[in-house]
C-alpha positions in Angstrom: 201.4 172.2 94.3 202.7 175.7 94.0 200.5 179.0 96.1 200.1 181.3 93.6 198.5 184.0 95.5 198.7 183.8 99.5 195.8 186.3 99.5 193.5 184.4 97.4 194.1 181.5 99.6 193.5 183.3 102.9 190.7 185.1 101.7 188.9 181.9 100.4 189.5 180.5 103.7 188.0 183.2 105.5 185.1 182.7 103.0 184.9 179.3 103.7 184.6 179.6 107.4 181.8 182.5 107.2 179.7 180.2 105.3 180.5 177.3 107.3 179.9 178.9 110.4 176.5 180.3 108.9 175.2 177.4 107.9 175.9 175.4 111.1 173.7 178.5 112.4 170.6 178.6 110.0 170.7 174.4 110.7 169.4 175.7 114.4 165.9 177.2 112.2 163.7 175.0 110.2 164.8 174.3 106.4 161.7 172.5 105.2 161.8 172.1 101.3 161.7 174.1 98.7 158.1 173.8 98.0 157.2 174.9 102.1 160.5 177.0 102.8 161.0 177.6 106.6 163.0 180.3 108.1 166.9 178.4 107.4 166.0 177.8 103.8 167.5 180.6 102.6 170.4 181.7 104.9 171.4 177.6 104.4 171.5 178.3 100.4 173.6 181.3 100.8 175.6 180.4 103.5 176.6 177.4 100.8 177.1 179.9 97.9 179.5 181.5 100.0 181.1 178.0 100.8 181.4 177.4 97.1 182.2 181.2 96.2 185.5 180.4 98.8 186.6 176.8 97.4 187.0 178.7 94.0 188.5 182.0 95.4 191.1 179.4 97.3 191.4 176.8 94.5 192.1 179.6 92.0 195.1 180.5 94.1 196.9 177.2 93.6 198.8 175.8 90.5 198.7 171.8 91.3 201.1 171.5 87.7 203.7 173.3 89.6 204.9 175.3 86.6 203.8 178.4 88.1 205.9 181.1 89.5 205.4 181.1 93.1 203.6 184.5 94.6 205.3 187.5 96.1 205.0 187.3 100.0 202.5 188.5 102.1 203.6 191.6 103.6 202.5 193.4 106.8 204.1 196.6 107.5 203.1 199.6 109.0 201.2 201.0 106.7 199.0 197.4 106.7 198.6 197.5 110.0 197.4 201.3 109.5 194.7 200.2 107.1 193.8 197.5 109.5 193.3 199.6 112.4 191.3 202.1 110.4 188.8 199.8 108.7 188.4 197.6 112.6 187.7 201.0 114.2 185.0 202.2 111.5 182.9 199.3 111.9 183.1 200.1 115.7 182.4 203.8 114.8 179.7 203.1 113.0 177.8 201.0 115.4 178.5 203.3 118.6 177.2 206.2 116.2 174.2 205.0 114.4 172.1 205.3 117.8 172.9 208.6 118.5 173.4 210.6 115.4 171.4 208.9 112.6 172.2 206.4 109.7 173.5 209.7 107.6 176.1 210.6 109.4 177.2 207.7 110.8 177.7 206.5 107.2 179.3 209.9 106.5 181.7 210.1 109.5 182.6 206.1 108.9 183.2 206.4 105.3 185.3 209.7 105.6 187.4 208.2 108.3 187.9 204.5 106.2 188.5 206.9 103.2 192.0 207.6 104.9 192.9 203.9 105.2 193.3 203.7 100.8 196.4 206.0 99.4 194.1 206.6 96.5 191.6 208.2 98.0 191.6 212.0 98.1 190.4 214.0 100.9 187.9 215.2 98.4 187.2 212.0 97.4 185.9 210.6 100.9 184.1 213.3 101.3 182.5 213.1 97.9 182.4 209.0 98.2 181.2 209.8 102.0 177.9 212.1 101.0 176.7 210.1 98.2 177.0 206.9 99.9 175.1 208.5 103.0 172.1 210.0 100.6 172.2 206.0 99.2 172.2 204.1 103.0 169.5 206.8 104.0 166.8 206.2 100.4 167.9 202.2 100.7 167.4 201.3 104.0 165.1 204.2 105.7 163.1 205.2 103.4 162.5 202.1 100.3 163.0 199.3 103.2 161.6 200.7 105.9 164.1 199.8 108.3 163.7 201.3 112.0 166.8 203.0 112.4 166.8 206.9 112.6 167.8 208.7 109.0 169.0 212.2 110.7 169.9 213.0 114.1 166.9 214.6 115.0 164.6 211.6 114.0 162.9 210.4 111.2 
């Protein structure tokens, strides 16, 4: 058996886990059946999904003929832990800022500043990525869903 692709492997792990882990959660909810779904029927069906979605993502990565090349190495230099660092902190950004100045531009601010963790990603092109994604979050989740979250820093 020959890894083809270490981030394939990793990455179906990780999606293995998640869905793992969610489903032990949604088991602490009623599933009922189909017919009289209770409040774990569906996070239990996805949370499987994503179990499956991650044994192909991992299985994909492996030759088991072992007439495959074997996969470049995973490498983790600076500029990795760069794009690490960056993507960690906007999620953190976003949550400390969606309270206090509004789903729009928290999105904004977060995409904008993730923007700078890609090296094909123009300054103009966060911005532009940044404002139309923001306009989306805001009609999606404040205004078609209804969520309660504030839209603009003033309210609303």
């Amino acid at each position: 058996m020959v890894v083809k692709d270490i981030r394939d492997l990793l990455g179906g792990g990780v999606l293995i886990a998640i869905g793992i882990m969610a489903g032990l959660a949604a088991m602490s909810y009623g599933i009922g059946s189909p017919t009289a779904a209770e409040p774990g029927f569906f996070p239990v069906i996805l949370s499987s999904l994503l179990t499956l979605i991650g044994l192909g993502v991992a299985a994909s990565s492996l030759d088991f003929s072992g007439k495959a090349p074997k996969g470049e190495p995973l490498r983790f230099d600076a500029w990795h832990l760069w794009c690490l660092v960056v993507i960690a902190g906007g999620f953190a950004l976003f949550g400390l800022l969606l309270p206090l100045v509004g789903l729009f531009v928290s999105c904004a601010v977060t995409i904008t500043l993730v923007g700078f963790g890609s090296r094909l990603l123009s300054l103009r092109g966060a911005l532009a990525t940044a404002f139309i994604l923001s306009i989306t979050a805001v009609v999606l989740f404040r205004y078609l869903l209804d969520l309660q979250v504030p839209a603009w820093p003033w309210g609303g």
